[in-house]
PDB file of N, H, CA, C and O in Angstrom:
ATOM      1  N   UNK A   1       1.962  25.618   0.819  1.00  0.00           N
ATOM      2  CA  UNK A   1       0.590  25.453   1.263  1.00  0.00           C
ATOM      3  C   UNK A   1       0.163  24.009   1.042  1.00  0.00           C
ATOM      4  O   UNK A   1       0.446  23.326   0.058  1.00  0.00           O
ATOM      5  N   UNK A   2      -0.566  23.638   2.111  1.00  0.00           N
ATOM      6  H   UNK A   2      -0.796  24.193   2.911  1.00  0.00           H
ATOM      7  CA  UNK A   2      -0.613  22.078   2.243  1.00  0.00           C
ATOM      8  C   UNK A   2      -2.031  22.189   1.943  1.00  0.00           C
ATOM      9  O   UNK A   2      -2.566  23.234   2.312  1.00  0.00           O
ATOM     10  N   UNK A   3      -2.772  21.300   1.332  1.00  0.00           N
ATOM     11  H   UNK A   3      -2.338  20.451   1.032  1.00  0.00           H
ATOM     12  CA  UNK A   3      -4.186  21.063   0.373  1.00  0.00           C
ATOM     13  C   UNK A   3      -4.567  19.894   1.210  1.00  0.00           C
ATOM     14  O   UNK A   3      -3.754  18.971   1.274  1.00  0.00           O
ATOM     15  N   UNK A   4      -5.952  19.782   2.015  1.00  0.00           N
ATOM     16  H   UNK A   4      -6.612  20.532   1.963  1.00  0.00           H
ATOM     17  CA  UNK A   4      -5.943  18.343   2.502  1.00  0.00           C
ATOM     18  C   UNK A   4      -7.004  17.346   1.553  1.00  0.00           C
ATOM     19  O   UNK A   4      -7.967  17.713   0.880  1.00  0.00           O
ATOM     20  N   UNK A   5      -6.555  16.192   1.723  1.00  0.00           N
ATOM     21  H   UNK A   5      -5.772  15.894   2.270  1.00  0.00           H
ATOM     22  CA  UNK A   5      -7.448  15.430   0.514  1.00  0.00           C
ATOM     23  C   UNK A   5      -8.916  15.282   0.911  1.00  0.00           C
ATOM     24  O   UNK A   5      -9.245  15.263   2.098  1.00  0.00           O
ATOM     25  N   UNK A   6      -9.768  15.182  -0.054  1.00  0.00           N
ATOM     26  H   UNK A   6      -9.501  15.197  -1.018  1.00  0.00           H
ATOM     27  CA  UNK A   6     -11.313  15.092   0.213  1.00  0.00           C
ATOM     28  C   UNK A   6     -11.262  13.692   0.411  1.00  0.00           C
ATOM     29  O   UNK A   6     -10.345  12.897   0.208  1.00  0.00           O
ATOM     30  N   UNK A   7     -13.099  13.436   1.104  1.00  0.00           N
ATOM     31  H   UNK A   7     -13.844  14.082   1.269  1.00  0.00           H
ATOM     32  CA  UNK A   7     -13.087  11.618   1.716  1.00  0.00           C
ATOM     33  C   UNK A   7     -13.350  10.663   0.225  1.00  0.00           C
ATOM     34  O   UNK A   7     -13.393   9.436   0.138  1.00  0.00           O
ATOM     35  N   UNK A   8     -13.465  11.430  -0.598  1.00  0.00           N
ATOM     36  H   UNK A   8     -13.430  12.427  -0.527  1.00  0.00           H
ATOM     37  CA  UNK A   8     -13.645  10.588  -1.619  1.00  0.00           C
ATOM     38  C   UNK A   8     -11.919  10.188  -2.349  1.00  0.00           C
ATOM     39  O   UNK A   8     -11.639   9.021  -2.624  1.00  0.00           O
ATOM     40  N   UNK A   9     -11.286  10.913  -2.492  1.00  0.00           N
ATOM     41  H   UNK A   9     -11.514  11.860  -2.269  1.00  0.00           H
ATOM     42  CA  UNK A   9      -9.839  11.145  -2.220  1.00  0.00           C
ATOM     43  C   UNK A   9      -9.459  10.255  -1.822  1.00  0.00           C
ATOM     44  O   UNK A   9      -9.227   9.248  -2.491  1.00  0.00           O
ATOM     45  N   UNK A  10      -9.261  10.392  -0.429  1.00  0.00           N
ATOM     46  H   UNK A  10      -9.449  11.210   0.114  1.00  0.00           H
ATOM     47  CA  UNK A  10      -8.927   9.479   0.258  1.00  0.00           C
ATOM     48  C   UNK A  10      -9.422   7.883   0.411  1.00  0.00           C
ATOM     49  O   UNK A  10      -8.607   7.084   0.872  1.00  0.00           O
ATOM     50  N   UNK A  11     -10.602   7.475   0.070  1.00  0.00           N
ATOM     51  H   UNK A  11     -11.264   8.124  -0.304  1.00  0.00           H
ATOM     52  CA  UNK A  11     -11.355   6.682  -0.198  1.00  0.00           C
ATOM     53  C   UNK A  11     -10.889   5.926  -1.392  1.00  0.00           C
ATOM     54  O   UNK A  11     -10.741   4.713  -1.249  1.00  0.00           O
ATOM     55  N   UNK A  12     -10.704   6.318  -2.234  1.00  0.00           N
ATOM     56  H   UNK A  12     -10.824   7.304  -2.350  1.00  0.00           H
ATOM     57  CA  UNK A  12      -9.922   6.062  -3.952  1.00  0.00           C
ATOM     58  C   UNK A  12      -8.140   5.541  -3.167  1.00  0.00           C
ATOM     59  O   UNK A  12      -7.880   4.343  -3.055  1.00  0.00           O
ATOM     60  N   UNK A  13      -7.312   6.420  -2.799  1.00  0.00           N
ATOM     61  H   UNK A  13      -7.524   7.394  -2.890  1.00  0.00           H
ATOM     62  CA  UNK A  13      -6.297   6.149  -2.466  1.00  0.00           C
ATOM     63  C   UNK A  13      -6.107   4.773  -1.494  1.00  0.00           C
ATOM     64  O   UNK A  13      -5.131   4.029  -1.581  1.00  0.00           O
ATOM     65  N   UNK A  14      -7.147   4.597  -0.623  1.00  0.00           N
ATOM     66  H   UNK A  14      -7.941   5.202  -0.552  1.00  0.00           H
ATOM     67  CA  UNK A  14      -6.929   3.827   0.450  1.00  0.00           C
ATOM     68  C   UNK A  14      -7.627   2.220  -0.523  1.00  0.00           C
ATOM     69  O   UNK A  14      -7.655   1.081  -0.058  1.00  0.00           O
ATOM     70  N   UNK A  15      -7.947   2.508  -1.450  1.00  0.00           N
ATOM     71  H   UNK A  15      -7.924   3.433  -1.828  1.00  0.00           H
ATOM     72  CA  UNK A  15      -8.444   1.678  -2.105  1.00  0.00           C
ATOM     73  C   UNK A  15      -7.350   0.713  -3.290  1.00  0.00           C
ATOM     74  O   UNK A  15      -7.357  -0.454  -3.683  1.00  0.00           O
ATOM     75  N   UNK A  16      -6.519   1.866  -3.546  1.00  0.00           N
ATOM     76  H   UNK A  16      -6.514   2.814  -3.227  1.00  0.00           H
ATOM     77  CA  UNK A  16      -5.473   1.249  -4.791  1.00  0.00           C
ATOM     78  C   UNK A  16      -4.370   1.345  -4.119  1.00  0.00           C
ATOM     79  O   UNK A  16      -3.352   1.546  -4.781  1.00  0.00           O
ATOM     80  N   UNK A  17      -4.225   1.206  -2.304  1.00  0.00           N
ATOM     81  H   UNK A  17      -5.052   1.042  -1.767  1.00  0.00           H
ATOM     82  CA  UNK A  17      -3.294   1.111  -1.837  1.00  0.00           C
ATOM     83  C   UNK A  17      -3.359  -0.602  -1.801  1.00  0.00           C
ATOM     84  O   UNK A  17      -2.609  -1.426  -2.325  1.00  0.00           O
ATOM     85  N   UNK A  18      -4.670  -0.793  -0.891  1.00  0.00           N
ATOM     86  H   UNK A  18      -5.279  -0.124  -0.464  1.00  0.00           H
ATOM     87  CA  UNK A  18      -5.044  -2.189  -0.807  1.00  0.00           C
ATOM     88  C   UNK A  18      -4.924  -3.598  -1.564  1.00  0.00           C
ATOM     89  O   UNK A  18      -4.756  -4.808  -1.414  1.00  0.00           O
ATOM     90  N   UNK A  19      -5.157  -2.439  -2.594  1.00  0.00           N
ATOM     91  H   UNK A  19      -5.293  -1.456  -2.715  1.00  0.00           H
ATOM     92  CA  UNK A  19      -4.661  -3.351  -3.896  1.00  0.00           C
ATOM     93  C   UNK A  19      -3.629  -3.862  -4.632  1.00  0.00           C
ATOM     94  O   UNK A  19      -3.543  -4.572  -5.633  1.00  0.00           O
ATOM     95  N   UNK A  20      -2.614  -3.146  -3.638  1.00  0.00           N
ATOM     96  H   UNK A  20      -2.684  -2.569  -2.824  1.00  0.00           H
ATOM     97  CA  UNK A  20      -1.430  -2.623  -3.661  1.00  0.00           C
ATOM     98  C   UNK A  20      -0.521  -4.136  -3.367  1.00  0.00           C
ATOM     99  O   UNK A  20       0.136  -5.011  -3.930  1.00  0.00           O
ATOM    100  N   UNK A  21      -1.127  -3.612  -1.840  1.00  0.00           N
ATOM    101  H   UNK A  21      -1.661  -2.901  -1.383  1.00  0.00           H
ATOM    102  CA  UNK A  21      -0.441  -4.598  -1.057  1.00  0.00           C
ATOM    103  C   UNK A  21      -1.110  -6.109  -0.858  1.00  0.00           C
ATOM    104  O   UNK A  21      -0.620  -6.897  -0.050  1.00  0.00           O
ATOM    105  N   UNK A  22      -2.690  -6.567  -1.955  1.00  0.00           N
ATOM    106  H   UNK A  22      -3.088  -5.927  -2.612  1.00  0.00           H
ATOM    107  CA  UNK A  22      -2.695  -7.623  -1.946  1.00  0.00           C
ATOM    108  C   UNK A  22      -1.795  -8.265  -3.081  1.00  0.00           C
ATOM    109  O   UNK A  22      -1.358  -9.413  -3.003  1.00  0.00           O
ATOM    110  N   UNK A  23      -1.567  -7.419  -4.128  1.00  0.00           N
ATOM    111  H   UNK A  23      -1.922  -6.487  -4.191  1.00  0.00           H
ATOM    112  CA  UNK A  23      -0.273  -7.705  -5.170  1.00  0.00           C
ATOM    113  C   UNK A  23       0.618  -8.499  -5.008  1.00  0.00           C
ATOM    114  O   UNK A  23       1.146  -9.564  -5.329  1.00  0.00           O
ATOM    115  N   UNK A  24       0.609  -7.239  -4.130  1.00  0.00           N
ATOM    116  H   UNK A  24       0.180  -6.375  -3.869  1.00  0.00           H
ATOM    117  CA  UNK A  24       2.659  -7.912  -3.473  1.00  0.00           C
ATOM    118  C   UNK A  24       2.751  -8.970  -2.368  1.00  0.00           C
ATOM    119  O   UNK A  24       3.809  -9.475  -1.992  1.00  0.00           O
ATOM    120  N   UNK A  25       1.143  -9.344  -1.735  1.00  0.00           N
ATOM    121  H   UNK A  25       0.284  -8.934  -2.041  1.00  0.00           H
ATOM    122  CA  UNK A  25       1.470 -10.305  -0.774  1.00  0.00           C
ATOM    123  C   UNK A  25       1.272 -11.752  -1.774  1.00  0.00           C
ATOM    124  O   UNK A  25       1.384 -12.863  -1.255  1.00  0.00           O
ATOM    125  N   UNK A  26       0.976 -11.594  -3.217  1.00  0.00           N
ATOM    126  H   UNK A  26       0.885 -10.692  -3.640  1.00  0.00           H
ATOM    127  CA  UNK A  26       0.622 -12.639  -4.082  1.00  0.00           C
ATOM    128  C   UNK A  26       2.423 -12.798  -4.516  1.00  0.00           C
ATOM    129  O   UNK A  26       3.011 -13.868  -4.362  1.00  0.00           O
ATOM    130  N   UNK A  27       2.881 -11.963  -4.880  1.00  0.00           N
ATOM    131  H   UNK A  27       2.403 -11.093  -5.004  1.00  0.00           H
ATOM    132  CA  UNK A  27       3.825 -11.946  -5.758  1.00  0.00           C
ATOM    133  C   UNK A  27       5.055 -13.022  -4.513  1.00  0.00           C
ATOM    134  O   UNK A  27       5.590 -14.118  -4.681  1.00  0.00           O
ATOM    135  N   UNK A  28       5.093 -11.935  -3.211  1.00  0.00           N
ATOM    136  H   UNK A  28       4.658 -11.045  -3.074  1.00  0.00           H
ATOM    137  CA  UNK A  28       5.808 -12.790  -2.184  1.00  0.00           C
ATOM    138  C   UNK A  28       5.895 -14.166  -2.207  1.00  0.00           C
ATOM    139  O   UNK A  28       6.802 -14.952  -2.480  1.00  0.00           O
ATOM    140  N   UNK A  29       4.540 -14.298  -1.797  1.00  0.00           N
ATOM    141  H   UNK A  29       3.803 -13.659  -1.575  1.00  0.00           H
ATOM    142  CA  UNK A  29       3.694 -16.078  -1.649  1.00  0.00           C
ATOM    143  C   UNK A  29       4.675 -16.628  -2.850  1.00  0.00           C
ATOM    144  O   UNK A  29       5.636 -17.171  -2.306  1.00  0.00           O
ATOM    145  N   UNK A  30       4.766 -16.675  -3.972  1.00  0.00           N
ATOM    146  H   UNK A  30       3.985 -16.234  -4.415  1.00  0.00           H
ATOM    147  CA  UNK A  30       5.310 -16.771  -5.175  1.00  0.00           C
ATOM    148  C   UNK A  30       6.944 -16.818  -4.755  1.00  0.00           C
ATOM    149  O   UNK A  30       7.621 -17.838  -4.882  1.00  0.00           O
ATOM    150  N   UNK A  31       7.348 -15.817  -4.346  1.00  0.00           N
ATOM    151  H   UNK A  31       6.798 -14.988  -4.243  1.00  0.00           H
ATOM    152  CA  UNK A  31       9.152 -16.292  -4.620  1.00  0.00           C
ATOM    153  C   UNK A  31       9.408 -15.306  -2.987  1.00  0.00           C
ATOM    154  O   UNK A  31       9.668 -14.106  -2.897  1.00  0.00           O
ATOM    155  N   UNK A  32       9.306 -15.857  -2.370  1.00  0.00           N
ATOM    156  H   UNK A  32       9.095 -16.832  -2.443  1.00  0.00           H
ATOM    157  CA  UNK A  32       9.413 -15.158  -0.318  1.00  0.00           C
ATOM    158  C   UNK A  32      10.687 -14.982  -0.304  1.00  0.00           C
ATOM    159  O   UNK A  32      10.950 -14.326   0.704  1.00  0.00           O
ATOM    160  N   UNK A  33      12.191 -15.366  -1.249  1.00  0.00           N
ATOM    161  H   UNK A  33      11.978 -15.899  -2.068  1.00  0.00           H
ATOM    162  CA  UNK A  33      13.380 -14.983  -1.127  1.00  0.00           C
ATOM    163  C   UNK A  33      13.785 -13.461  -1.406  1.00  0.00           C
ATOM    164  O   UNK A  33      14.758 -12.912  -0.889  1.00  0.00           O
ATOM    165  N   UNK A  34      12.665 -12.709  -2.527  1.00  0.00           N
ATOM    166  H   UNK A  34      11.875 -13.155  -2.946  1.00  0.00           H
ATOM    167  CA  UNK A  34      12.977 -11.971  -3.282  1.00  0.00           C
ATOM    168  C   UNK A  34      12.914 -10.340  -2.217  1.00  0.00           C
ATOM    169  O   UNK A  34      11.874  -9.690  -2.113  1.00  0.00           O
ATOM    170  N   UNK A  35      13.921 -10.033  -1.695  1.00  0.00           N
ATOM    171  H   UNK A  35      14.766 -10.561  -1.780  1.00  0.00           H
ATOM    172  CA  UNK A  35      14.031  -8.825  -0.468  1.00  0.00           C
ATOM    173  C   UNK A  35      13.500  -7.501  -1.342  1.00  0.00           C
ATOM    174  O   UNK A  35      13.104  -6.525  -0.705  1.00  0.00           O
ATOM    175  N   UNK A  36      13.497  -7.486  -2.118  1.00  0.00           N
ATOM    176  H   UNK A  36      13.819  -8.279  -2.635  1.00  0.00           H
ATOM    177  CA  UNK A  36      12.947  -6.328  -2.776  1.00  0.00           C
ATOM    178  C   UNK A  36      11.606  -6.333  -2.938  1.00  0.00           C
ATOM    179  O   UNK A  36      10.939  -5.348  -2.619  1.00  0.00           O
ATOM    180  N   UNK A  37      11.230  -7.093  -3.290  1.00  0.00           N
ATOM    181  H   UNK A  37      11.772  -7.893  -3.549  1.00  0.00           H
ATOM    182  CA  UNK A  37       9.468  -7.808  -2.978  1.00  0.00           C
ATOM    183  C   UNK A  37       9.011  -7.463  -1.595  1.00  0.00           C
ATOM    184  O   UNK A  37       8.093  -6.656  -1.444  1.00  0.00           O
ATOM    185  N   UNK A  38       9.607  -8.038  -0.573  1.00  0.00           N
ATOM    186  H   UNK A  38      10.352  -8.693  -0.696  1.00  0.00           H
ATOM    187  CA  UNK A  38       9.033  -8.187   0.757  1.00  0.00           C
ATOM    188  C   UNK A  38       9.160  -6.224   1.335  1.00  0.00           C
ATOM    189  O   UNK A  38       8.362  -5.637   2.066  1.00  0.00           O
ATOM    190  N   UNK A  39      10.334  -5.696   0.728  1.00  0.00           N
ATOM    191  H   UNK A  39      10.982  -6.173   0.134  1.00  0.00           H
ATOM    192  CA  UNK A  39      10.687  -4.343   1.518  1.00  0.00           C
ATOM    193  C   UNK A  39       9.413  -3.378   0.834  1.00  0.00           C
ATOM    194  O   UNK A  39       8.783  -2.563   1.508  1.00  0.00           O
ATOM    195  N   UNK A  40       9.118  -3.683  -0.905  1.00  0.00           N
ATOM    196  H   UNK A  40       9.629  -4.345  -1.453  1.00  0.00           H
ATOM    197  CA  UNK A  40       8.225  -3.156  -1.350  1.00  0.00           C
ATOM    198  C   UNK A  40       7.015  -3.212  -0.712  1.00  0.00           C
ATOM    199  O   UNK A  40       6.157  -2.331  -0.764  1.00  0.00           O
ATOM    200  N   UNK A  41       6.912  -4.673   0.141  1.00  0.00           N
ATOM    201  H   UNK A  41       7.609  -5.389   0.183  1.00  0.00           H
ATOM    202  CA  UNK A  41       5.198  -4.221   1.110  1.00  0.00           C
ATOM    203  C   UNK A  41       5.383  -4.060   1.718  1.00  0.00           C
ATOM    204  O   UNK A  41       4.287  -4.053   2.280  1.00  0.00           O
ATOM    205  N   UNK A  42       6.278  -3.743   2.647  1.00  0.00           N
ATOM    206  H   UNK A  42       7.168  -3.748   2.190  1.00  0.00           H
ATOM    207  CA  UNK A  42       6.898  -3.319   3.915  1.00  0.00           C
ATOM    208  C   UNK A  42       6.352  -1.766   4.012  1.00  0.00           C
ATOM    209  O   UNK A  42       5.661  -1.329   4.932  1.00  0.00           O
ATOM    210  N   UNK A  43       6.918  -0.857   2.599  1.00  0.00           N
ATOM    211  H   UNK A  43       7.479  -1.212   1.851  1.00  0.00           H
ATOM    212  CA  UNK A  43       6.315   0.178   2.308  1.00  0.00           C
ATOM    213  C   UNK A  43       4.952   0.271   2.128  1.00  0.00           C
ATOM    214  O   UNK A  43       4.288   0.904   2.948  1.00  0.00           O
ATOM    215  N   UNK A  44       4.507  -0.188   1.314  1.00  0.00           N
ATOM    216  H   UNK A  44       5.047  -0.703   0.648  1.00  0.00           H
ATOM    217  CA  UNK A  44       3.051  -0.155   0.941  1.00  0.00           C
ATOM    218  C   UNK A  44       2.194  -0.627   2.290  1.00  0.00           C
ATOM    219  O   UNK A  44       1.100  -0.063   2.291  1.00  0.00           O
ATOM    220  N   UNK A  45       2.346  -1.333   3.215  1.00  0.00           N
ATOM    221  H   UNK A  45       3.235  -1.792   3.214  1.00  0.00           H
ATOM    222  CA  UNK A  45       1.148  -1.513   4.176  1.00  0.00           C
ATOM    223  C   UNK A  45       1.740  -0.380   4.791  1.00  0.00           C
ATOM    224  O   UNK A  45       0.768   0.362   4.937  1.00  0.00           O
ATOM    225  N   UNK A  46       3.188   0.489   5.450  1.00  0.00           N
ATOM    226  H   UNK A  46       3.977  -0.114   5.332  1.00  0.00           H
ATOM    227  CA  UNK A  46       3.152   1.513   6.202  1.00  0.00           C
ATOM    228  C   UNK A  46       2.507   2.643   5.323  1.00  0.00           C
ATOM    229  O   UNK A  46       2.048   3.510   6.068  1.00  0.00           O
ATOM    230  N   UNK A  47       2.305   2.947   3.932  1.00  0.00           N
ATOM    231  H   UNK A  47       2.678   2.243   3.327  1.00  0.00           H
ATOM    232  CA  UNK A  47       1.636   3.908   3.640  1.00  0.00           C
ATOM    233  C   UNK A  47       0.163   3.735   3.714  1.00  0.00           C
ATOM    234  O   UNK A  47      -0.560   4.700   3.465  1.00  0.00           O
ATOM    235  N   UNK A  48      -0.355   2.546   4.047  1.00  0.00           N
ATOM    236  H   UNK A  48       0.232   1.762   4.250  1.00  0.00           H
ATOM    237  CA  UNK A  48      -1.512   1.987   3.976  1.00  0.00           C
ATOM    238  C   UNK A  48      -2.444   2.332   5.385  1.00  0.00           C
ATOM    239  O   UNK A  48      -3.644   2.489   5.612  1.00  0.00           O
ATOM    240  N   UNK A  49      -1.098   2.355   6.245  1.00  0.00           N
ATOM    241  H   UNK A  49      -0.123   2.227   6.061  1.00  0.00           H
ATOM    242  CA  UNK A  49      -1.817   2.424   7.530  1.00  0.00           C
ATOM    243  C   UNK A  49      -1.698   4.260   7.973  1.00  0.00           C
ATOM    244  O   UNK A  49      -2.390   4.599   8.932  1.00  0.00           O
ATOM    245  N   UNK A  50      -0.977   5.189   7.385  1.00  0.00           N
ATOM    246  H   UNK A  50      -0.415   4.913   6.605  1.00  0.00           H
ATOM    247  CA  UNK A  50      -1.039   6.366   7.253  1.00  0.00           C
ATOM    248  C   UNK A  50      -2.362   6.898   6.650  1.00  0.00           C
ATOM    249  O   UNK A  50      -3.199   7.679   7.103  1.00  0.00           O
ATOM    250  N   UNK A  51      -2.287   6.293   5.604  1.00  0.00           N
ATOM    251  H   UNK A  51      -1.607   5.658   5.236  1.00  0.00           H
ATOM    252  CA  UNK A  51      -3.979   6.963   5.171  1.00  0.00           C
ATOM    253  C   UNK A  51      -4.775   6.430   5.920  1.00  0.00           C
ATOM    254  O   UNK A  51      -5.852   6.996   5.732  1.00  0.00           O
ATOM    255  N   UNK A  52      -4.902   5.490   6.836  1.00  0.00           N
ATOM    256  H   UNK A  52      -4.027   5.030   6.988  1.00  0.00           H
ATOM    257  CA  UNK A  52      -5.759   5.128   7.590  1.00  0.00           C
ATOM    258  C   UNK A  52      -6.508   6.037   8.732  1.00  0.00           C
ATOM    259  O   UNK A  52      -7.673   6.245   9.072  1.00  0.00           O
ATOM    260  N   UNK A  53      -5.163   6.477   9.150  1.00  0.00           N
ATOM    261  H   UNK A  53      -4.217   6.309   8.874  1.00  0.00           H
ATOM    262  CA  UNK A  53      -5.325   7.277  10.119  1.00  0.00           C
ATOM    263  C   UNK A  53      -6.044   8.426  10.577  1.00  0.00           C
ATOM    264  O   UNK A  53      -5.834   8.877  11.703  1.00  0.00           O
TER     265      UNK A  53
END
């Protein structure tokens, strides 16, 4: 059974996603060689743009 999230929920999530991925676009900026860095926001903005939806 699938539970759907409330807008406050979702609101919170879409919030410490953001935060997420301004992290990692700091951390990048910082060392842009590091592929594990870049794949980590790779993830995080596609989960970013799912809760968007």
């Amino acid at each position: 059974m699938v539970v759907g999230l409330s807008k406050r929920d979702l609101s919170r999530k879409r919030k410490s996603l953001e935060q997420k991925v301004h992290e990692l676009e700091e951390k990048v900026k910082k060392n842009p060689l590091n592929k594990q860095l870049r794949e980590e926001l790779e993830e995080a903005r596609r989960r970013l743009e799912k809760v968007e939806d």
